[in-house]
C-alpha positions as CSV (number, residue, x, y, z in Angstrom):
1,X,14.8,-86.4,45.7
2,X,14.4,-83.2,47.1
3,X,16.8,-80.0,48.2
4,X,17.1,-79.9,51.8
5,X,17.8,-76.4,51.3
6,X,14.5,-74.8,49.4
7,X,12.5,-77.9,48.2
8,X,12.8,-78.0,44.9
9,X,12.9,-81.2,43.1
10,X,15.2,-79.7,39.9
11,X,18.3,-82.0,40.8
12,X,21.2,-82.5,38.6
13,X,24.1,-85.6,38.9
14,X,27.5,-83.7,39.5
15,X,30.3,-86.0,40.1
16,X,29.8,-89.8,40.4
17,X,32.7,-92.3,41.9
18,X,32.9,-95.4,43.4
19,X,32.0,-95.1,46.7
20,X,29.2,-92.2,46.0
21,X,27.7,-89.5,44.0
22,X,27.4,-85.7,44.1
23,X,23.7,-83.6,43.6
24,X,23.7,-80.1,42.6
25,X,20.2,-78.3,43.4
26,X,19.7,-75.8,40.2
27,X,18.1,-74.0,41.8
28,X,19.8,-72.9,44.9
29,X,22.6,-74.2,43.9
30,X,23.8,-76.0,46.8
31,X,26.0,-79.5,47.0
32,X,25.3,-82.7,48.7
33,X,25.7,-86.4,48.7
34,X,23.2,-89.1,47.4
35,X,22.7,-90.6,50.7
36,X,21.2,-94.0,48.5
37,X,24.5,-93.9,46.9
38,X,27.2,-94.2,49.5
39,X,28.6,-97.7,49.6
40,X,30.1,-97.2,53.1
41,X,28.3,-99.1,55.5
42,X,27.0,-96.0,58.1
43,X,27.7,-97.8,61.0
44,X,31.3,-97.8,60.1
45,X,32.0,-94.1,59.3
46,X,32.6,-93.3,62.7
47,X,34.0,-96.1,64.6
48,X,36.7,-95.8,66.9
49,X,39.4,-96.1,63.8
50,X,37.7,-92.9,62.9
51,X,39.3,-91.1,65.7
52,X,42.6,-93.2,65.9
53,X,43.9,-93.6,63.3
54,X,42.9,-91.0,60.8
55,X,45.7,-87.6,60.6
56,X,43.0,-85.3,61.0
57,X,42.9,-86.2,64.9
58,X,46.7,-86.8,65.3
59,X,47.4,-83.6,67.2
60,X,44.2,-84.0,69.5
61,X,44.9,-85.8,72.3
62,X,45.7,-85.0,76.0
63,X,49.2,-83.9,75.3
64,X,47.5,-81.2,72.4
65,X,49.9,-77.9,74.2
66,X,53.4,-79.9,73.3
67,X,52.3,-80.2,69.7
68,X,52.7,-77.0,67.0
69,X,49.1,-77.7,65.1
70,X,47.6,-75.1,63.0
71,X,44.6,-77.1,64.5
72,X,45.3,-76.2,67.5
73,X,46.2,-72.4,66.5
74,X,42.6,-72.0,65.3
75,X,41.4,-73.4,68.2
76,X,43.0,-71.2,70.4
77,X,42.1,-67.9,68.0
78,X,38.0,-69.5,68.1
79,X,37.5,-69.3,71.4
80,X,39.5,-65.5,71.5
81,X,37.2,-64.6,68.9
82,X,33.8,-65.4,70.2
83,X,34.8,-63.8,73.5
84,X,34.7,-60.9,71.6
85,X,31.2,-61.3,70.9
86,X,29.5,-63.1,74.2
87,X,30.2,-63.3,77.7
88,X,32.2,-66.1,79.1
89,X,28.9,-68.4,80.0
90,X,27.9,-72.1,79.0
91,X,29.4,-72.9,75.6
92,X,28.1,-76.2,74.0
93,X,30.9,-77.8,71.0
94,X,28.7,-79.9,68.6
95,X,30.7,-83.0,67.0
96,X,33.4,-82.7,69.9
97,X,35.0,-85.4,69.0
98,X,37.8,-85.9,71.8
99,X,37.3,-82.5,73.5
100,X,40.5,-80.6,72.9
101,X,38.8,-77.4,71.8
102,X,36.3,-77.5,75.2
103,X,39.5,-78.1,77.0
104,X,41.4,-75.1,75.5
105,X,37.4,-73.6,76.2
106,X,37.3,-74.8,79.8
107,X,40.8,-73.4,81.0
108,X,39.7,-69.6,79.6
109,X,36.8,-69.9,82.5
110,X,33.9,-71.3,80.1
111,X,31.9,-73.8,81.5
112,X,31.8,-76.3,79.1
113,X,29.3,-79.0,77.5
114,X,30.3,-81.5,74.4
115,X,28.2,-84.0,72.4
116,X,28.9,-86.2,69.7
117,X,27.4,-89.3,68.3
118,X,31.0,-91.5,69.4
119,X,31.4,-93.4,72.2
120,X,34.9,-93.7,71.5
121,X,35.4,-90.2,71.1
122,X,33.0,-89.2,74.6
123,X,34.8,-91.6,76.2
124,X,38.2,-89.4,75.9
125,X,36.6,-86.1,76.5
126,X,35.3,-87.3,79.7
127,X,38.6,-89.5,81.0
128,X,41.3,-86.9,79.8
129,X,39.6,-83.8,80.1
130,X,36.8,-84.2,83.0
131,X,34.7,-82.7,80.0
132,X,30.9,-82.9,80.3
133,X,29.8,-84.5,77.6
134,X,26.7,-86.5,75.9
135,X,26.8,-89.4,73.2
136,X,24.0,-88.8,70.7
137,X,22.3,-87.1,67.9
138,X,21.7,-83.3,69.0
139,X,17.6,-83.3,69.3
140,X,17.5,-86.7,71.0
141,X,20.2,-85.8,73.7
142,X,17.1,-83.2,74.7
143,X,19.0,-80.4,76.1
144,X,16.8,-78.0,78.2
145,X,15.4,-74.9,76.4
146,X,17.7,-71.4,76.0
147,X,20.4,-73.5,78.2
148,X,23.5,-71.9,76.4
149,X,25.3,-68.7,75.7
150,X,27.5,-70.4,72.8
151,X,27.2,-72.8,70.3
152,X,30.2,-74.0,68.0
153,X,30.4,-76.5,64.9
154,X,34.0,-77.6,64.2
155,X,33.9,-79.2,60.6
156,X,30.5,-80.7,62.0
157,X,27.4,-79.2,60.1
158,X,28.6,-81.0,56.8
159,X,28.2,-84.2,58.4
160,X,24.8,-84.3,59.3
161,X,21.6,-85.3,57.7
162,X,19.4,-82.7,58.0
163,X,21.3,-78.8,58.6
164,X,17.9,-77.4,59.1
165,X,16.6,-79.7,61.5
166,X,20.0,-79.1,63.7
167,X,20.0,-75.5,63.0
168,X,16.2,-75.4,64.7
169,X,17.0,-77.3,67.6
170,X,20.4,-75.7,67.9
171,X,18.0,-72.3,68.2
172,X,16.2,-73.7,70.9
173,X,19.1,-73.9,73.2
174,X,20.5,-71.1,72.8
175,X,19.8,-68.3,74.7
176,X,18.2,-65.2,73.4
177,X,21.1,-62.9,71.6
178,X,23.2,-66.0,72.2
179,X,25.8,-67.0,69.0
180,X,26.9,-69.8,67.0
181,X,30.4,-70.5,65.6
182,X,30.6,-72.2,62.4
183,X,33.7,-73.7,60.6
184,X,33.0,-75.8,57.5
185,X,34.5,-76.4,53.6
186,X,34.3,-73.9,51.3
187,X,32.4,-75.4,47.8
188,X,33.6,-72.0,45.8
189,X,37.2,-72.3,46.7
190,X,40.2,-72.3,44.3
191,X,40.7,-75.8,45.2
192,X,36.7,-76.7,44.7
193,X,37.3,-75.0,41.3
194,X,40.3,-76.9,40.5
195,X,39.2,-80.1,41.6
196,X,35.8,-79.9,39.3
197,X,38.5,-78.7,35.7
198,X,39.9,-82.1,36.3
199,X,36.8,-83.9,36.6
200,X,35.9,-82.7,33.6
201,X,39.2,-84.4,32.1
202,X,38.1,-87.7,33.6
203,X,40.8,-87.3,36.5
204,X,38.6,-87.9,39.3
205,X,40.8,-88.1,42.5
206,X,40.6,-84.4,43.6
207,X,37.1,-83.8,43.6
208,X,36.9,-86.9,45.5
209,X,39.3,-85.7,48.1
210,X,37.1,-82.3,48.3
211,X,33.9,-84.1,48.2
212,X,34.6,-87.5,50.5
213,X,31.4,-89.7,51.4
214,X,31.4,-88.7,54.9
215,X,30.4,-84.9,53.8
216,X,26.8,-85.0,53.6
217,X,26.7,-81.2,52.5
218,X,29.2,-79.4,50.9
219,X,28.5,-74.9,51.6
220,X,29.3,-72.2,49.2
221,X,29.1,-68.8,51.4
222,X,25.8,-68.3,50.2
223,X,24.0,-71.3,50.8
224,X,25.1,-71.7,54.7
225,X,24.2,-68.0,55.0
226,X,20.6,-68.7,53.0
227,X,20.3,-71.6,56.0
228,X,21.0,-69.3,58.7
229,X,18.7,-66.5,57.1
230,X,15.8,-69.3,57.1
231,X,16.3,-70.6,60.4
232,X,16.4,-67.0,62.4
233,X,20.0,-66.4,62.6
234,X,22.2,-63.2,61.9
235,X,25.4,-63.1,60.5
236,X,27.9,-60.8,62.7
237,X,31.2,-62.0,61.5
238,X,32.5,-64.2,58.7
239,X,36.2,-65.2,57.3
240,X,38.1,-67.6,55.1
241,X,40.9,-69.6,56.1
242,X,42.5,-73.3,54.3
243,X,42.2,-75.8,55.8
244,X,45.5,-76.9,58.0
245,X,47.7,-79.0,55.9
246,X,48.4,-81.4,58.5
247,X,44.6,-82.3,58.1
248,X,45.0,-83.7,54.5
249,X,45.0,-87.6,54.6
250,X,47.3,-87.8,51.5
251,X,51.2,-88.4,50.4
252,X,53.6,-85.6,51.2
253,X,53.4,-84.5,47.1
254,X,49.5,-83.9,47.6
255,X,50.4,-81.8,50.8
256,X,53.1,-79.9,48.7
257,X,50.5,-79.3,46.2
258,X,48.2,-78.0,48.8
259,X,51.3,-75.9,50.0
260,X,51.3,-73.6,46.3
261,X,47.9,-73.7,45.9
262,X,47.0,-72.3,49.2
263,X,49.1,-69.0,48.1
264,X,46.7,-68.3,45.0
265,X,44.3,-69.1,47.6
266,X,44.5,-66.5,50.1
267,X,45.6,-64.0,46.7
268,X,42.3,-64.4,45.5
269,X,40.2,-64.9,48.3
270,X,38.8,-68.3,47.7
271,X,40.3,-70.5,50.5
272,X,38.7,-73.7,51.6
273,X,36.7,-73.1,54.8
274,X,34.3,-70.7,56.0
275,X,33.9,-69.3,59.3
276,X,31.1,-67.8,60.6
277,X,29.3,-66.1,63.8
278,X,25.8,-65.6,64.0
279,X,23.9,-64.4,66.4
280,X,20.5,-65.7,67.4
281,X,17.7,-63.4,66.3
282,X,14.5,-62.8,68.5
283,X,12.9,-59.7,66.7
């Protein structure tokens, strides 16, 4: 086994459960999942149920504008924010699950594309929203060379296999000076930290919940920005913000939790997602 990150082979075990088991490169330091060790069966991680059933995609359907979502909030402030660094152009939303975000996108006068690896999920973009988008994995889709002006990951780049293989092709398409928008967990956040003192006790539930099987990679700031660095990208803007609490698939007490601990959060700095703009770099 070897880092994805800066090949080394100096790999330590840092959580095992039932399901799967976290890998800790020493020396980069960043997180991921055993890929041997998950006893999902792929092919069933993102079904339809994915989309239908789980809370995290309650609040994005066709009727997204009637509902007060933080989700949607962010959303809204994303697209405000990378206007501030491109020119309205050809923006392309990688994992786009059922499209709201291209919608929100679309109706600011972007022209929009989408692709993600669910039918289910494709399906909806294009029925609801009249949303171009493709089914498939980034590189085999085959998008045309320096075709967009924007690229954005929502919660995406921790699911994939290989962030450097997407991060090349994702450099490909863009244009020259064009940006991406990344959103993604935070490993060094208060909860992270937390979650990894009770581990240590033997109560394993909350670094479960922060590290779930479907998270292939799991980013400190300084290992996303290290795979940026490597793949000729330039960070121009970077934040923290927690994760919305209507996202967390748990019983109203582990929402209250989250609730407190999201104050020592934000006093400290060391909320649970990253947000970053990058812009591609030709010299």
């Amino acid at each position: 086994m070897k880092c994805n990150l800066c090949d080394s082979d100096d790999i330590k075990n840092l959580y095992n459960f039932d399901t799967h088991r976290i890998m800790k490169c020493k020396k980069c330091n960043l997180i991921f999942t055993d890929q041997d060790s998950i006893k999902i069966p792929k092919e069933s991680l993102y079904g339809d149920d994915y989309f239908i059933k789980r809370p995290f995609f309650e609040d994005c359907k066709k009727c997204y504008d009637n509902k007060r979502s933080k989700k949607i909030e962010n959303f809204k402030r994303g697209i405000i924010l990378i206007e501030k660094y491109s020119k309205k152009g050809k923006i392309l939303d990688l994992g786009c699950a059922t499209g709201v975000f291209l919608d929100i996108a679309k109706k600011r006068g972007w022209d929009s594309y989408g692709a993600d690896i669910s039918k289910y999920a494709c399906d909806y973009a294009k029925n609801n929203f009249k949303l171009n988008v493709k089914q498939g994995e980034l590189k085999k889709i085959g998008f045309p060379k320096e075709k967009f002006d924007v690229i954005t990951m929502w919660d995406f780049i921790e699911h994939v296999e290989d962030p450097t293989e997407i991060l090349e092709e994702v450099r490909r398409i863009l244009k020259p000076n064009g940006i991406i928008f990344i959103l993604t967990t935070n490993e060094q956040s208060l909860m992270c930290w937390i979650a990894n003192i009770f581990y240590k006790i033997k109560i394993k539930f909350f670094a479960r919940l922060t590290h779930p099987y479907h998270h292939n990679y799991h980013f400190s700031e300084k290992t996303l920005k290290e795979y940026l660095r490597k793949n000729g990208f330039k960070i121009i803007y970077k934040e923290k913000d927690e994760m919305p609490i209507e996202n967390i698939e748990n019983s109203f007490i582990i929402r209250f939790m989250a609730k407190i601990l999201y104050l020592f959060s934000y006093i400290t700095n060391s909320q649970h997602e990253i947000i970053l703009i990058a812009e591609k770099n030709d010299s």
